[in-house]
Phi, psi and omega in degrees: 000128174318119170246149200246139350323177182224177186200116171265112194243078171276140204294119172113345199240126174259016188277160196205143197244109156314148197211082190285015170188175167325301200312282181291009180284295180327001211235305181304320181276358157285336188242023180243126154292101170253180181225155159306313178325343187274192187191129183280122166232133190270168171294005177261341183110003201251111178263177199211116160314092167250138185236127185285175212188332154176161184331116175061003169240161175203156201252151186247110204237092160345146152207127182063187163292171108018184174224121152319135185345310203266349174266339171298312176299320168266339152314313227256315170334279210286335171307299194275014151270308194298339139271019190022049156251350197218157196289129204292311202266005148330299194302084201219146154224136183282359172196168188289343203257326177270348181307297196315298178317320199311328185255011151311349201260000000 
């Protein structure tokens, strides 16, 4: 079971989409070009294959192990080197569910 927040990860990209619940992931994918290659990571680290099944509903697919803190953590690095607003090395969490919260803001 998913657990929200989220995290969106397209592939090839290094922006990153916060997602605090279904609704807005369902909500984010009416105006986003996605691919399989993109991937849903939960507050646990467990990421997820999404594949649509018909207009607006969609199924959620394990994939692999969990991410570890420190690969959530190096994701969130390079989103926000991709923004150049925040200092890299600043940028520390102690779990996967506050790495995630962290880009609520």
């Amino acid at each position: 079971m998913i657990q929200w927040p989220c995290i969106f990860k397209i592939d090839g990209d290094d922006e990153l989409l916060y997602l605090a619940s279904e609704a807005s992931l369902i909500a984010e994918f009416e105006s986003l070009i996605w691919s399989d290659d993109d991937y849903l990571i939960d507050s646990q680290g467990q990421g997820y294959k999404v594949r649509e099944v018909e207009a607006g509903a969609y199924v959620y697919e394990p994939c692999g192990n969990p991410l570890s803190v420190s690969q959530v953590t190096d994701l969130i690095q390079a989103h926000e080197f991709s923004k150049a607003e925040v200092c890299l090395t600043k940028i520390q969490f102690l779990s996967v569910g506050e790495a995630i919260r962290a880009l609520a803001v």
